[in-house]
C-alpha positions as a printed Julia matrix, in Angstrom:
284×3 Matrix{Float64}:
 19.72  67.62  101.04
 17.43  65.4   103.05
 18.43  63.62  106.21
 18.19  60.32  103.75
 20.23  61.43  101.53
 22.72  63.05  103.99
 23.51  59.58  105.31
 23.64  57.84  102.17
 26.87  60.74  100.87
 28.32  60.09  103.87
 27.38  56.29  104.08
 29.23  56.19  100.28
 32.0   57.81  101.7
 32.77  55.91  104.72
 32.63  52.59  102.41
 35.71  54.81  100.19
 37.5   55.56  103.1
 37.18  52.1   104.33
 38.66  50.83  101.36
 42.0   51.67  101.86
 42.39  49.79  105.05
 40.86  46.71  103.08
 43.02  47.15  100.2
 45.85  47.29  102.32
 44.92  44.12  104.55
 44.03  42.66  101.02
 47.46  43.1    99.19
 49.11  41.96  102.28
 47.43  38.33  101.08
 47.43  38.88   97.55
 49.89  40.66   95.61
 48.37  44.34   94.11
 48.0   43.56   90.52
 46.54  40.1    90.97
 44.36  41.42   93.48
 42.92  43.84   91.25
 42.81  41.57   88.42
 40.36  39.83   90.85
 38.51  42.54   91.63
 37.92  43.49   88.15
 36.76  40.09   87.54
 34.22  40.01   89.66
 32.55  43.22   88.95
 32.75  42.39   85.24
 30.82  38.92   85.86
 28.02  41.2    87.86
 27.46  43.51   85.65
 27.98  43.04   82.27
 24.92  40.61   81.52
 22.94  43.56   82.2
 25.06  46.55   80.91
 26.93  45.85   77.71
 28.45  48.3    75.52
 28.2   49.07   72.1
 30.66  49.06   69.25
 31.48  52.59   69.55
 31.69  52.69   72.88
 34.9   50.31   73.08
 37.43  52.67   71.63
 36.94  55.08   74.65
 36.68  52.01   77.44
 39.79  50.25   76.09
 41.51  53.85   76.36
 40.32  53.93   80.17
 40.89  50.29   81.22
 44.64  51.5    80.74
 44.48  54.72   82.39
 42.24  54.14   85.02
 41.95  50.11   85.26
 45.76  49.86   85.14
 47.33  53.15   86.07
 45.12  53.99   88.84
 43.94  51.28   90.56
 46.49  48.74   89.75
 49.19  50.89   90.92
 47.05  52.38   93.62
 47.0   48.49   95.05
 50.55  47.71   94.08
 51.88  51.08   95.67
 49.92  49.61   99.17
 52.25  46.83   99.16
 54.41  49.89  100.51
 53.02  52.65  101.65
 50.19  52.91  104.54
 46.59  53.29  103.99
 46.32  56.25  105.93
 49.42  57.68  103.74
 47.72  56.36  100.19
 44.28  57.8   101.22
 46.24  61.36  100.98
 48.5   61.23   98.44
 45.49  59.94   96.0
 43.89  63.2    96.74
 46.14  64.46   94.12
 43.97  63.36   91.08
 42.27  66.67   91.91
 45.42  68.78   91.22
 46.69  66.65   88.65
 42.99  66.9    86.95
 42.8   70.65   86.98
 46.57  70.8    85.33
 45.56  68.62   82.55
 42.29  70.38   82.26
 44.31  73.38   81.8
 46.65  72.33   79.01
 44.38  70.12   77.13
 41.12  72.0    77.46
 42.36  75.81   78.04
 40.37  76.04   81.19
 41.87  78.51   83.57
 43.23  78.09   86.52
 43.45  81.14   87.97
 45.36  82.23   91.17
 43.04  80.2    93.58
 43.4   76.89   91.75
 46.82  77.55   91.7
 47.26  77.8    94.82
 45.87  74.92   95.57
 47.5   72.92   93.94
 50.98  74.33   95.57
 49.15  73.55   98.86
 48.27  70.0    97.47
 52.2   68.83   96.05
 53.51  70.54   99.07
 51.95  68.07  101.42
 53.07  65.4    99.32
 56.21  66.74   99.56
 55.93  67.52  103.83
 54.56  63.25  103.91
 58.17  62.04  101.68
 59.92  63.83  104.71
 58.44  61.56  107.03
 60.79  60.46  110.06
 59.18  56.82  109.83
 60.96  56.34  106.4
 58.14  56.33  103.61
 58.36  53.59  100.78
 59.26  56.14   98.09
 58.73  53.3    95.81
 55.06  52.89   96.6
 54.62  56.42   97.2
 55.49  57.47   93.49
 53.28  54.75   92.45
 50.48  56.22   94.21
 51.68  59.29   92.99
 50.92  57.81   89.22
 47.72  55.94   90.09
 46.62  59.93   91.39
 47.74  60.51   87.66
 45.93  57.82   85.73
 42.8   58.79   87.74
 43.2   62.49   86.36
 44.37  61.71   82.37
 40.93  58.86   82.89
 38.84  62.28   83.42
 40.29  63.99   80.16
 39.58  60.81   77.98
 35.62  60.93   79.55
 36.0   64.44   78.59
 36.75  63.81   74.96
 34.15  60.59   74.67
 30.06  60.68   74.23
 28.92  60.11   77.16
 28.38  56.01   78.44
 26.24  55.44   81.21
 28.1   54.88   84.43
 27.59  51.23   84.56
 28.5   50.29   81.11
 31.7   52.21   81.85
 32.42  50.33   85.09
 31.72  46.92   83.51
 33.64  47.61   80.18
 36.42  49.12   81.62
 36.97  46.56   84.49
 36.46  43.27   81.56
 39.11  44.72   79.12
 41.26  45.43   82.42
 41.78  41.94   83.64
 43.78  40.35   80.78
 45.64  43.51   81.07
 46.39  43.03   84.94
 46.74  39.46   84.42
 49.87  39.81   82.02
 51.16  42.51   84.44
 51.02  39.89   87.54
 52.73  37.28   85.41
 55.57  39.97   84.52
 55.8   41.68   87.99
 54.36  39.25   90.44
 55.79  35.68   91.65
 53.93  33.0    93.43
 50.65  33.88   92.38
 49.04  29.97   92.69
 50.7   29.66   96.21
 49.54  33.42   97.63
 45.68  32.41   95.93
 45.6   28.62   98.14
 46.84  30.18  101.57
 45.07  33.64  101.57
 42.19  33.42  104.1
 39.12  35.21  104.55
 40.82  38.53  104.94
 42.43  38.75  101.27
 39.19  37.07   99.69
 37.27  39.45  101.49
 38.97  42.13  100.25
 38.27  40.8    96.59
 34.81  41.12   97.98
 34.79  43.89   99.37
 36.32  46.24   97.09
 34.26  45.08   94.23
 30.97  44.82   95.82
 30.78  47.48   98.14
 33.72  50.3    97.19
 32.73  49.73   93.61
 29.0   48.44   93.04
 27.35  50.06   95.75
 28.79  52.55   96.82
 29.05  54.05   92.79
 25.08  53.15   92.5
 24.34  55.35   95.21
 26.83  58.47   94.46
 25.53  58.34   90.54
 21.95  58.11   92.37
 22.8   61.5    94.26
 24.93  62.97   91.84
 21.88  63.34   89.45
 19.2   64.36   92.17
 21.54  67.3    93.16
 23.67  70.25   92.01
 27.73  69.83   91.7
 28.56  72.28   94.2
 26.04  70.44   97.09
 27.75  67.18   96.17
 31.64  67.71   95.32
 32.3   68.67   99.31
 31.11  65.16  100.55
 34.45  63.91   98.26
 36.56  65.48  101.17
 35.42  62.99  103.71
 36.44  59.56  101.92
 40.11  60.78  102.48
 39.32  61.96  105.75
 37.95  58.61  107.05
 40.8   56.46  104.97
 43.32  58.17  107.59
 40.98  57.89  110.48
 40.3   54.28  109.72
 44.4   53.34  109.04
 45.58  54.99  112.65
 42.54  53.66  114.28
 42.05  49.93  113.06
 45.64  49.22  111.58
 47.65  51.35  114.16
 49.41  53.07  111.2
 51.95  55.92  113.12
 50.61  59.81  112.58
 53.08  62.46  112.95
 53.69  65.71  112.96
 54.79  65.12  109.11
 51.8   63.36  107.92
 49.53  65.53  109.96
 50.67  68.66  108.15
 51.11  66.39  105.12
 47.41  65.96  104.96
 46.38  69.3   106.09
 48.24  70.74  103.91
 47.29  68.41  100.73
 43.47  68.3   101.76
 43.11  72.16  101.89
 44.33  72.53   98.53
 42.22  70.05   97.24
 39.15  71.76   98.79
 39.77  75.12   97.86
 40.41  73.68   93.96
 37.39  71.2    94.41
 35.11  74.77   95.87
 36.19  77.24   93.15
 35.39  74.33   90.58
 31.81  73.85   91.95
 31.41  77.62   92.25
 31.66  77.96   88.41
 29.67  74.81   87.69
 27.23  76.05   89.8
């Protein structure tokens, strides 16, 4: 890669990893669905004047503003509300696991012993992070858990669908999303008029913030790299969004880091990177 676009991966990685400590400020203003609901607004209102989808391409969008609108980044905002950002930047990590599995019994692609092991190494972290002394919100952690889920069955549906230019996909999915989130906030959430009128900068930011930057920009430029270069150059940069999300929690929120989450994450990252290698190798 050149040194440009060296800095730009990693530049689109630090604004991912980032993103969890802004979510998490965020949803401490607004509550997780609303928030979202926000977020999906605004990106909607950006882009779809220039990137509109067709008739046929609805079906598959409507499909994914459910499983990945809803499931994985509405509960991936809601399970903040409980769990830490350094905490939520790991257990995510498990759409990679959960991707391969349902690659495997929907698609009949093979795991084989290294994927498989893995994926043992990436559950067993989860697993070593619930035994945390500090008490985990097991509440927000299976939600997390979920939204790791809903990221993984969103890959099988893209899987099955023609394929829609990134932008139309981001635009669709986030419009038929909102009314979906909305509804959601008005079952699940309370005070949502109140929390909007005293949130400051911070949770408006975040609105900001996550829709801009973690979703228009930095997506422009990994799209922009991810068609100038080969899968198996690209797919390690992934690794470092999770990487800097726990960095950036400890460092700028003062989230705790113990012995449980350290060998949570090890544990949980290395088995994403060995599945996330052996996949490039046979793309490659």
């Amino acid at each position: 890669m050149s040194i440009r676009d060296l800095l730009l991966a990693t530049l689109v990685m630090a604004i991912w990893g980032f993103n969890f400590v802004v979510a998490k400020l965020g949803v401490g203003e607004i509550p997780g669905l609303l928030l979202t609901a926000l977020r999906f607004a605004l990106v909607a209102l950006l882009l779809l004047p220039f990137h509109r989808p067709t008739f046929g391409e609805l079906k598959p969008l409507a499909l994914l503003s459910f499983t990945l609108g809803v499931m994985h980044f509405g509960l991936l905002f809601v399970g903040l509300q409980g769990i830490d950002a350094a905490a939520s930047a790991i257990v995510i990590q498990l759409q990679v696991p959960f991707s391969a599995l349902l690659a495997f019994l929907f698609f009949k692609e093979s795991l084989g012993i290294g994927r498989f092991i893995g994926m043992a190494l990436a559950f067993s972290g989860i697993v070593l992070l619930a035994g945390e002394p500090q008490r985990i919100d097991l509440s927000g952690l299976v939600l997390v858990i979920i939204s790791a889920f809903g990221f993984a069955a969103s890959t099988m549906v893209m899987k099955r669908a023609s394929p829609i230019h990134p932008f139309v996909l981001t635009g669709g999915v986030c419009a038929l999303g909102v009314p979906q989130l909305l509804l959601l906030s008005l079952i699940f959430e309370t005070d949502q008029i109140s929390r909007l009128a005293e949130a400051s900068w911070i949770g408006w930011g975040a609105v900001v913030y996550t829709a801009v930057f973690a979703s228009l920009v930095a997506h422009s430029l990994w799209y922009r790299l991810v068609r100038r270069y080969p899968v198996n150059v690209i797919v390690p940069f992934s690794l470092l969004a999770p990487v800097l999300g726990i960095l950036s929690g400890v460092l700028l929120l003062d989230e705790p880091f113990g012995l449980h989450k350290a060998l949570g994450a090890l544990a949980t990252l290395s088995g994403v990177a060995l599945i996330q290698f052996l996949s490039a190798r046979k793309s490659a």
